[in-house]
C-alpha positions as CSV (number, residue, x, y, z in Angstrom):
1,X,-8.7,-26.9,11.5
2,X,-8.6,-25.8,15.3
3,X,-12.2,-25.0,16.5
4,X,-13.3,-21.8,16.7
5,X,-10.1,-19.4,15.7
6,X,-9.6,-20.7,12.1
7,X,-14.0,-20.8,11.6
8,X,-13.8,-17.8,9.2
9,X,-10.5,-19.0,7.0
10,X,-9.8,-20.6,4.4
11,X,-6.6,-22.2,5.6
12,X,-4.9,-23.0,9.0
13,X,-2.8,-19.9,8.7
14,X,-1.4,-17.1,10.7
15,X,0.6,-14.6,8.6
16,X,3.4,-14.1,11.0
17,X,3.6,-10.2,12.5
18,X,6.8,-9.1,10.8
19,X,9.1,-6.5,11.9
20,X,8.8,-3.2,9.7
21,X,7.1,-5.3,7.2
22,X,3.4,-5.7,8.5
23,X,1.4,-3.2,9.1
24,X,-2.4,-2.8,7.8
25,X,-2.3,-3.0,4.0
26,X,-0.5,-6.8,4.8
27,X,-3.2,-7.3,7.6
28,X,-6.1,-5.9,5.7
29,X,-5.1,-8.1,2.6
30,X,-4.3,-11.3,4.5
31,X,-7.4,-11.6,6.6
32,X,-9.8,-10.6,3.5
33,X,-7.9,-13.4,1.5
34,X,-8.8,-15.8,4.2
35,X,-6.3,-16.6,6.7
36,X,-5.3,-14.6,10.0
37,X,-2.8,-11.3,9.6
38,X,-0.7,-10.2,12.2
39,X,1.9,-7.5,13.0
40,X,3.6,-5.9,15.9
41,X,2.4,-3.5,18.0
42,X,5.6,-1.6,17.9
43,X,5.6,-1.0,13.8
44,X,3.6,1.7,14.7
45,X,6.1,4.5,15.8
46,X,3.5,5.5,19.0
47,X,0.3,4.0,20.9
48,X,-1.3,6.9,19.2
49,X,-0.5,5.3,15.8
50,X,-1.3,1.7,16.9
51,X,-5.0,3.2,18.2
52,X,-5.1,4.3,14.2
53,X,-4.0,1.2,12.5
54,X,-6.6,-0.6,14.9
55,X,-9.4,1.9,14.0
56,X,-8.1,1.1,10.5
57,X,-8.0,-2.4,10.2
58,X,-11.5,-2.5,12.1
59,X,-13.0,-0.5,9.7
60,X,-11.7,-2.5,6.4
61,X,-12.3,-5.9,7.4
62,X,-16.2,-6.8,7.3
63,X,-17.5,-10.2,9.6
64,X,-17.1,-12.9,6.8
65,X,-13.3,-11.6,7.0
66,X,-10.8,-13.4,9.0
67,X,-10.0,-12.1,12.3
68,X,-6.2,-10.2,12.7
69,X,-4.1,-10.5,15.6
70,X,-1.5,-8.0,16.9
71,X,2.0,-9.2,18.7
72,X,2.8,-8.0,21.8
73,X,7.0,-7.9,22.3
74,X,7.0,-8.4,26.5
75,X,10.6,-7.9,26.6
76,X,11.5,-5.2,29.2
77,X,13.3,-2.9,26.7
78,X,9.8,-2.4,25.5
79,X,8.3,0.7,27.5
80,X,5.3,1.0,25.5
81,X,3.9,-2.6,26.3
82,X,1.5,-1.2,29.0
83,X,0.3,2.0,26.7
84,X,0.0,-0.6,23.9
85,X,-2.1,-3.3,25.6
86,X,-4.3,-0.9,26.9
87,X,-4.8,0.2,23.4
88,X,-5.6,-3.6,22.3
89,X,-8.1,-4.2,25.2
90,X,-10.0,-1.1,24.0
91,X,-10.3,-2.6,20.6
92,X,-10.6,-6.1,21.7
93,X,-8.4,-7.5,18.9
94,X,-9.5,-11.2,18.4
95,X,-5.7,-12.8,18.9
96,X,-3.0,-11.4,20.9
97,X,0.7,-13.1,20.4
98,X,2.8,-12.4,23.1
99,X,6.8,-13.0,22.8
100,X,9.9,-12.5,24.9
101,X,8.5,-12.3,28.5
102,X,5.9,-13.4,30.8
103,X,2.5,-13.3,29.2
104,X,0.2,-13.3,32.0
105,X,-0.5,-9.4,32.4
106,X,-2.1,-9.7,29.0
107,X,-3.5,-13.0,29.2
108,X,-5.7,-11.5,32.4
109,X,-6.5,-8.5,30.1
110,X,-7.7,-10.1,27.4
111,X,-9.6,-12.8,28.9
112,X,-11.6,-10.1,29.5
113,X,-13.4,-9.3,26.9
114,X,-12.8,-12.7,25.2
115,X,-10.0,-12.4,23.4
116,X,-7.5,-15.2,22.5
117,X,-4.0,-15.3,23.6
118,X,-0.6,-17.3,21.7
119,X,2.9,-17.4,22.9
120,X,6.0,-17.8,20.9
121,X,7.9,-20.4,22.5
122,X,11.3,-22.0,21.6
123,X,11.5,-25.4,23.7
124,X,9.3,-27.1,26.2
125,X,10.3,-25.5,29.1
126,X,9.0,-22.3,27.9
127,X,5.5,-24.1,26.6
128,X,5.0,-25.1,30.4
129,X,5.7,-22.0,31.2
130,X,3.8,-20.2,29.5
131,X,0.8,-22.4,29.5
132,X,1.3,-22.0,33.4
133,X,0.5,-18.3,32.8
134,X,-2.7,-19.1,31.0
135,X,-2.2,-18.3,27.7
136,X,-4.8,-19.8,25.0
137,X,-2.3,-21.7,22.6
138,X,1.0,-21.6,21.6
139,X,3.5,-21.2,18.4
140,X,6.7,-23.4,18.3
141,X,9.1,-21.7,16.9
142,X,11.4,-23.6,14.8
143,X,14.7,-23.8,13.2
144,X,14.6,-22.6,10.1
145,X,12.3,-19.6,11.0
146,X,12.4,-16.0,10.1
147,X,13.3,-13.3,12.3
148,X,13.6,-14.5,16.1
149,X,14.0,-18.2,15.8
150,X,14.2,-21.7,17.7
151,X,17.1,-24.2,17.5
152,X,15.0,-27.3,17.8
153,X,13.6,-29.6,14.8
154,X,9.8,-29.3,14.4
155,X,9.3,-33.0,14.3
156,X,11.1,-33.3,18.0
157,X,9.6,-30.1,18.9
158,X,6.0,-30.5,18.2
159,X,5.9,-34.0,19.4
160,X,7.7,-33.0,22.6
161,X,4.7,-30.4,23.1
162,X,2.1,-32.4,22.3
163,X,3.2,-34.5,25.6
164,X,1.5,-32.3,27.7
165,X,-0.6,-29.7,25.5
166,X,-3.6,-31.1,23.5
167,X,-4.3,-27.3,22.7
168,X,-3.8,-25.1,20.5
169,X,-0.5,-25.1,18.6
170,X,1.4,-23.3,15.8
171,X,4.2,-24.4,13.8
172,X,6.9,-21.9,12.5
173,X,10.1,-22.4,10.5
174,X,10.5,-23.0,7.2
175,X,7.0,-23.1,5.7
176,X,6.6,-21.5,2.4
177,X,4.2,-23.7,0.5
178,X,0.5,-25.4,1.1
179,X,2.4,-28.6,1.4
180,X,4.6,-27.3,3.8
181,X,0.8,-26.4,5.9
182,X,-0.3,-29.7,5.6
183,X,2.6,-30.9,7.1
184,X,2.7,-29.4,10.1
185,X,-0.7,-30.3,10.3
186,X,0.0,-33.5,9.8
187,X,2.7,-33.5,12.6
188,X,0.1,-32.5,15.3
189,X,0.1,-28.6,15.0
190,X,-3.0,-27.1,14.4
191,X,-1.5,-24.1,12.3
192,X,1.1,-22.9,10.4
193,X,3.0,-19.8,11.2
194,X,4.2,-18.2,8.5
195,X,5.9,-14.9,7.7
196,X,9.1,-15.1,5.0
197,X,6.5,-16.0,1.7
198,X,4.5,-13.0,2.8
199,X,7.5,-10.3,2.8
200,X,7.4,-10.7,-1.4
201,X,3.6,-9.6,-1.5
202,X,2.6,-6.5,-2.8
203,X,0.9,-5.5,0.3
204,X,4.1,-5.9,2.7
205,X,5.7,-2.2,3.5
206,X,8.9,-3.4,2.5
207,X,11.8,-2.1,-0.2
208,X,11.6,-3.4,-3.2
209,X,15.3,-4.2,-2.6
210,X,14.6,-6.5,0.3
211,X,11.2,-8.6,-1.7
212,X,13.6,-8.7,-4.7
213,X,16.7,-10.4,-2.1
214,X,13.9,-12.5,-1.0
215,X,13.1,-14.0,-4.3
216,X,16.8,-14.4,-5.2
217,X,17.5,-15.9,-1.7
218,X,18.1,-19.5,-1.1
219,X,18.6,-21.5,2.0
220,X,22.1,-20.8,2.0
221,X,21.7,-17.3,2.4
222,X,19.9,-16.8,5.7
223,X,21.8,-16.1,8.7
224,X,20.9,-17.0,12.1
225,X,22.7,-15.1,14.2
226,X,21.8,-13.2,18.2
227,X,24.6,-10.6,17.6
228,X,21.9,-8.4,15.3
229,X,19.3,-8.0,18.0
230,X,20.3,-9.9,21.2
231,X,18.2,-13.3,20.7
232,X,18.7,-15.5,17.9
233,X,17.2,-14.4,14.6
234,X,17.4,-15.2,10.8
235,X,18.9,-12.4,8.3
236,X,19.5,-12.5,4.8
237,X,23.5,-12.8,4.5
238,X,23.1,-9.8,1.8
239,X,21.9,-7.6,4.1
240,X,24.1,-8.1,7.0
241,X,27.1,-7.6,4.5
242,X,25.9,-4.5,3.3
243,X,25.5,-3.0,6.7
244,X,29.3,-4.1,7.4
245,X,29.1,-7.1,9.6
246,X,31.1,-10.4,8.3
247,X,28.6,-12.6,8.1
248,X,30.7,-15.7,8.0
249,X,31.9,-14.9,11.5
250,X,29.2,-13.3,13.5
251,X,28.1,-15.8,16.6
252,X,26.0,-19.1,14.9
253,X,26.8,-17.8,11.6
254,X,28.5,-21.2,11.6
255,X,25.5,-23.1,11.6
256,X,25.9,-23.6,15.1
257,X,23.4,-21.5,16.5
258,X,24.6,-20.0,20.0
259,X,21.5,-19.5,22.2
260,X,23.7,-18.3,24.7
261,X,23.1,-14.5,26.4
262,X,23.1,-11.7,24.0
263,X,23.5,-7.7,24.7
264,X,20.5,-5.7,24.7
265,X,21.1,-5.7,20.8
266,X,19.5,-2.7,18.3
267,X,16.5,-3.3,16.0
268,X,18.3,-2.3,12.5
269,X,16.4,-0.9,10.0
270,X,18.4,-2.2,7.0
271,X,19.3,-5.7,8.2
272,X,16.5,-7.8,6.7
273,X,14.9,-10.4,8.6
274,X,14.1,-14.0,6.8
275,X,13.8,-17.4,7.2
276,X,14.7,-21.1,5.2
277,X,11.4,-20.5,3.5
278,X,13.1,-17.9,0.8
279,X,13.7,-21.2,-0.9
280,X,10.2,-21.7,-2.0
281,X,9.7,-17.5,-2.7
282,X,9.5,-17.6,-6.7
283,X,7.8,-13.9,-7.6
284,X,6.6,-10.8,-5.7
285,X,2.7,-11.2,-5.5
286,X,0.0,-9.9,-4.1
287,X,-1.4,-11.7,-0.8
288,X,-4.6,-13.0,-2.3
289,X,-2.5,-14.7,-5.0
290,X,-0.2,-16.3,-2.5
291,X,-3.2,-17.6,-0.3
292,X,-4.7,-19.3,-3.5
293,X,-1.6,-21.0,-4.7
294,X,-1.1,-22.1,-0.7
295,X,-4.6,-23.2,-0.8
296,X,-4.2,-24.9,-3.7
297,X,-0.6,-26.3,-2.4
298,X,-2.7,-27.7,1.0
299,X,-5.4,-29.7,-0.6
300,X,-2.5,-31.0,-3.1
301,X,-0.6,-31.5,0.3
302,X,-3.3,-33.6,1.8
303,X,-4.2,-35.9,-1.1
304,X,-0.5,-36.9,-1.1
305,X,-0.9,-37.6,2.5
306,X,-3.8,-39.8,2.1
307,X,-2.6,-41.6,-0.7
308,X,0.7,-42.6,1.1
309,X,-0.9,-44.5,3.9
310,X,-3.3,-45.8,1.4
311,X,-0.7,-46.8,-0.8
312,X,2.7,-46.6,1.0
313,X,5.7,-46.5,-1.3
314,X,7.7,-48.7,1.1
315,X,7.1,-52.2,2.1
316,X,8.1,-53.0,5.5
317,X,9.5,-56.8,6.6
318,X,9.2,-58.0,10.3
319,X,11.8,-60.5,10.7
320,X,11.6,-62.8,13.7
C-alpha cells in the first residue's frame, strides 16, 4: 500500500463516489469496514445538506476508521462547486476527488489545511495536466468502468502514466473482486477504484430494482454511451430501454466508444449507471461482507502472483 493515505485500511481501496447511490450510510459503512468511501458532493440536493452529511459522517467514523473522501464535479454546469468546496475546506475532508475540469482552485484550498487531492483522468494528456495543477495523485479511469468512463486498456494506460508519475495512482474499470485489486496493484497502481460491487450492498441508497439489475447483469449488458449525460458513461442496457432510448443505436452503443463532443446532457434519475464489473456482482450484501470476501479475494490474489514467478506455468525458449 501507498504511504500514508491507505495507513488506516485494510485494503488499497477507494469505494468509488457514485451518483445517487453514495451518500453516508455507504460512506459510514465502507470506511468502518476498512477501506476509503466516497461520494459526490452534489448527492446532497444543497451545500446546506452536504454541511449535514459532513457533520454526519464526522461524527460516525471514530480515528481507527478509514478516512472518506468527497468528489468534487468541476464541470462548469456545476454552480454549487464554489458553495461546496467552501463547505469541504471547513470540514477538512481527508481526500478530495476532483473530475471534469481544472483542479487547481481546490488543490490550493486544500493544501491548506492538509488535505489530499485525486483527479479522474482518462489518458495521459490529462494526467500531465492535471499533475501540472498540483493535484496529490491521480485515478485512471478505464474501459470497462462504471459511470463516466475511459476508452483506453488499463495495462497501456497505467504503464503510460507511470512514464512520468511515480505518485500516487488509482486504477478504475472493471474491478469487482480482491483478485481484480491485486492486479492493478500488480500493474503499478497503488489502488483500486471501485464502485459497481458496492451499488448491491445494503448500505447503497439505491432501488432495489437497480441492485437486483446489477446482480442479474453481465458484461453484455452495460452500455457505454455519452448521449445519456454528455461524456462517456456506462449504463445498464435495462435501464436505458426502459426510459425509451434504443440502446443498440445510441452513439458507442456499438462498442465503439465515441469520445467525441457531447451536449450538455441531463443527469437522469432512472438510467442506472454501471460498469463491466456486474460480472463478478453475485448477491446484494452489506459493505462489511463485501470488504471481507475482497480482502480475502486480495491475499488469494497475491499468493497466486507469487507463485507464478516462483513457479511459472510457461517455459520460455531463446533461440539463437
Amino acid at each position: 500500500m501507498s504511504g500514508g493515505l491507505f495507513d488506516r485500511c485494510r485494503l488499497p481501496v477507494i469505494g468509488a463516489p457514485m451518483f445517487m447511490v453514495s451518500r453516508p450510510a455507504l460512506v459510514i459503512a465502507q470506511c468502518r469496514a476498512g477501506i476509503i468511501g466516497a461520494f459526490p458532493a452534489l448527492n446532497a440536493r444543497s451545500t446546506g445538506q452536504l454541511d449535514g452529511w459532513l457533520h454526519e459522517i464526522r461524527a460516525a467514523l471514530g480515528q481507527g476508521d478509514a478516512p472518506f473522501a468527497v468528489n468534487q464535479i468541476l464541470h462548469r454546469s456545476n454552480d454549487r462547486a464554489a458553495a461546496d468546496l467552501e463547505v469541504i475546506v471547513r470540514h477538512e475532508v481527508p481526500v478530495v476527488i476532483t473530475s471534469l475540469s481544472n483542479p487547481a482552485p481546490v488543490v490550493e484550498a486544500v493544501h491548506r489545511y492538509g488535505g489530499t487531492v485525486l483527479h479522474d483522468v482518462i489518458d495521459t494528456r490529462h494526467a500531465r495536466k492535471a499533475l501540472d495543477d498540483g493535484v496529490d495523485g491521480l485515478v485512471a479511469l478505464c474501459a470497462g468502468a462504471g459511470g463516466n468512463t475511459g476508452r483506453h486498456n488499463p495495462f497501456a494506460l497505467v504503464a503510460g502514466i507511470r512514464e512520468f508519475h511515480s505518485g500516487l495512482l488509482g486504477l478504475a474499470g472493471g474491478i469487482s473482486t480482491g483478485q481484480g485489486i491485486a492486479a492493478a496493484c500488480a500493474l503499478g497502481a497503488d489502488f483500486a477504484y471501485m464502485g459497481t460491487r458496492f451499488i448491491a450492498s445494503s448500505e447503497a441508497d439505491a432501488p432495489k430494482a437497480y441492485k437486483d439489475a446489477v446482480v442479474a447483469a453481465g458484461i453484455d449488458d452495460v452500455v457505454c454511451t455519452r448521449a445519456v449525460t454528455g461524456v462517456p458513461a456506462s449504463f445498464l442496457k435495462a435501464s436505458l430501454a426502459a426510459a425509451g432510448l434504443d440502446a443498440d443505436r445510441l452513439p458507442g452503443a456499438d462498442g465503439n466508444m465515441d469520445f467525441g463532443a457531447g451536449g450538455a446532457g441531463k443527469a437522469w434519475r432512472d438510467i442506472w449507471s454501471a460498469g463491466q464489473s456486474v460480472a463478478g456482482v453475485r448477491g446484494v450484501a452489506t459493505a462489511a461482507a463485501i470488504v471481507d470476501e475482497l480482502e480475502t479475494g486480495f491475499h488469494e490474489g497475491r499468493r497466486r502472483l507469487s507463485g507464478a514467478i516462483k513457479r511459472p506455468r510457461c517455459t520460455f525458449t531463446a533461440e539463437g
